[in-house]
C-alpha positions as CSV (number, residue, x, y, z in Angstrom):
1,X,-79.3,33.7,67.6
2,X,-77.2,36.1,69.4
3,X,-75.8,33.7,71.9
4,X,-74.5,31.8,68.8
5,X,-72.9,34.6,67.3
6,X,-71.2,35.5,70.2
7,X,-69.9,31.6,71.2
8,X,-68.9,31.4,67.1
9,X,-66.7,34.9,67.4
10,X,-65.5,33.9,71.0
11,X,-64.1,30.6,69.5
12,X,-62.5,32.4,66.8
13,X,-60.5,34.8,69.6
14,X,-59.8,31.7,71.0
15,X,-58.2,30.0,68.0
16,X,-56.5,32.8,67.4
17,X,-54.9,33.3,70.7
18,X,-53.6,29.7,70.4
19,X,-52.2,30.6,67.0
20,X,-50.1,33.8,68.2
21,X,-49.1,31.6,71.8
22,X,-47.5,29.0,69.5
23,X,-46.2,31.6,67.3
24,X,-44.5,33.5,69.9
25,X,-43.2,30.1,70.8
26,X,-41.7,29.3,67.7
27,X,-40.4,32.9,67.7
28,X,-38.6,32.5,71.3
29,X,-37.2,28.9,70.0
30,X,-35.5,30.5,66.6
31,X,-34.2,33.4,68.6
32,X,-32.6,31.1,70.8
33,X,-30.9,28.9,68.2
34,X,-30.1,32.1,66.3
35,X,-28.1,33.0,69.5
36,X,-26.6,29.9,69.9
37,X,-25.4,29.9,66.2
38,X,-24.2,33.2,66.8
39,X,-22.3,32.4,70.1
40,X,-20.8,29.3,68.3
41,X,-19.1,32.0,65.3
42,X,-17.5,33.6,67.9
43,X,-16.2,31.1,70.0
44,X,-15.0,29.8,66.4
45,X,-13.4,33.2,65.6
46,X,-11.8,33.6,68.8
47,X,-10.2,30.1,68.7
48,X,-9.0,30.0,65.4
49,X,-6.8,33.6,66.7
50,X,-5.2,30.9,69.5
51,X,-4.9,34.3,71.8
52,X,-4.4,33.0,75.4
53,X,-7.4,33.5,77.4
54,X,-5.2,35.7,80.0
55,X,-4.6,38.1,76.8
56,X,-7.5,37.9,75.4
57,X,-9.3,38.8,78.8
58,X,-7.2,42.0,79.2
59,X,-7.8,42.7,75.6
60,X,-11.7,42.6,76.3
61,X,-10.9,44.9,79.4
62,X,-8.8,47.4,77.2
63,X,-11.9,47.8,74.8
64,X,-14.9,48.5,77.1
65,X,-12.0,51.0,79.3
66,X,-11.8,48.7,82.6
């Protein structure tokens, strides 16, 4: 009886670990588009100011005080 119990909880841990790896999966993939939705605002943004990319490179510098 014991053995059973044990095998029937064991399978649960096991479902459940299967459950979070896909989870943390999914996670990883919406992060990633969430980035990629993010980088494609900017590049938007930045275009749409048609700053040369020699200016806009020394105006990048000026901020972080290079």
């Amino acid at each position: 009886m014991t053995v059973s119990k044990t095998a029937k909880v064991q399978t649960e841990i096991n479902k459940a670990r299967d459950k979070l790896a896909k989870q943390q999966a999914h996670i990883k993939e919406l992060e990633n588009k969430l980035t990629s939705i993010e980088n494609d605002a900017i590049v938007e943004i930045v275009r749409g100011q048609h700053i040369p990319l020699e200016k806009l490179f020394g105006m990048l510098q000026s901020i972080n005080g290079n």
